[in-house]
C-alpha positions in Angstrom: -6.6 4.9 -11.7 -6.3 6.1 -7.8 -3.4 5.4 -6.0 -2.6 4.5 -2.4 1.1 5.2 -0.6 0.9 2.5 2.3 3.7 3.1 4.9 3.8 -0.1 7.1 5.6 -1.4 10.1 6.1 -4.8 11.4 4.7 -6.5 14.4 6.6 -8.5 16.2 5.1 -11.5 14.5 6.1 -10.3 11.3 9.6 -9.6 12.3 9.3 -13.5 13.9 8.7 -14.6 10.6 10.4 -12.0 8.7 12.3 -14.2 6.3 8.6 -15.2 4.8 7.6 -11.5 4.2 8.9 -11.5 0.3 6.5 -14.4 0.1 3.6 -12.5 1.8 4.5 -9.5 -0.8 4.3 -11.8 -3.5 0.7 -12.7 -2.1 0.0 -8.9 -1.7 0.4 -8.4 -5.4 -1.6 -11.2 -6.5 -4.3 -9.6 -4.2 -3.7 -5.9 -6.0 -3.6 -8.0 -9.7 -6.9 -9.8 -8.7 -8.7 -6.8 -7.5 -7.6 -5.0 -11.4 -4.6 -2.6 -9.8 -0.9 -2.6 -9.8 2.1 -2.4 -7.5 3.8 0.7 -8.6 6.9 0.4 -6.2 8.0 -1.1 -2.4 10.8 -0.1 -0.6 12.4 -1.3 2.4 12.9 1.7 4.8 14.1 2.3 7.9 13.3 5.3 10.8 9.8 5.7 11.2 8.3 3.0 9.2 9.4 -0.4 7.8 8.4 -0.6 4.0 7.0 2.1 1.7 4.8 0.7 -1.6 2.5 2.3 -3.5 -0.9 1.1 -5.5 -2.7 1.9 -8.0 -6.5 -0.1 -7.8 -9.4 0.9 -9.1 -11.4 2.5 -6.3 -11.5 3.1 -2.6 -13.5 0.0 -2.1 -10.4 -1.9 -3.5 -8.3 0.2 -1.0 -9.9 -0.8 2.0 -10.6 -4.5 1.2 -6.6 -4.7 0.4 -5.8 -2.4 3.7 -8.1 -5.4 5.7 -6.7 -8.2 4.1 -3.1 -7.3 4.7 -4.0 -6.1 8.2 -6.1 -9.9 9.6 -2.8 -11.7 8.3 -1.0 -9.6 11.6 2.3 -9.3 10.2 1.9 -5.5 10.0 0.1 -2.5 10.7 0.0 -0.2 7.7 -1.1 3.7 7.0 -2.8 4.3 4.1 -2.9 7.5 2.1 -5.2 8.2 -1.0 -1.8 9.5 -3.3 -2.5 12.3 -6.8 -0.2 12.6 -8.9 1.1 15.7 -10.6 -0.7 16.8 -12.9 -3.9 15.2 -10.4 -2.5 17.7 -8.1 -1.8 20.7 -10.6 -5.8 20.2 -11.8 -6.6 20.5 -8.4 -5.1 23.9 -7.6 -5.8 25.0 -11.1 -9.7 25.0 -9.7 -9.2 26.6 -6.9 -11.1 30.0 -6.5 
């Protein structure tokens, strides 16, 4: 299954509110369960982002749909990057000419 590293920061609604974000997480991965994908890790980080999680869901489509419903709640903005593993990335060079 793909998975998605999302680096996020807050908005100064979210950090307004942020005593409800473990709530709104908890919503997130309903969302990611619903949609047939998995929360592999968060982490709370600090320097150039906020949080740190990573996804696995079933397709881009799933990606997306979970990158807009996080994003219309305005608690934070979020970068999303399509993640391979190792041996995804060993197969990867292995076809290179």
């Amino acid at each position: 299954m793909p998975s998605y590293l999302v680096m996020g920061t807050y908005t100064d609604q979210g950090v307004r509110t942020i005593k409800e974000s473990p709530k709104r997480f908890e919503m997130v991965k309903h969302v990611v369960q619903q949609a047939g994908g998995r929360v592999i890790f968060f982490y709370l980080t600090f320097g150039q982002y906020d949080f740190a999680t990573l996804f696995e869901l079933p397709n881009d489509e799933a990606a997306a749909k979970l990158a807009l419903t996080i994003a219309s709640q305005g608690n934070v903005r979020t970068t999303t990057m399509k993640a391979f593993t190792e041996d995804e990335y060993k197969k990867i060079v292995g076809g290179l000419p």
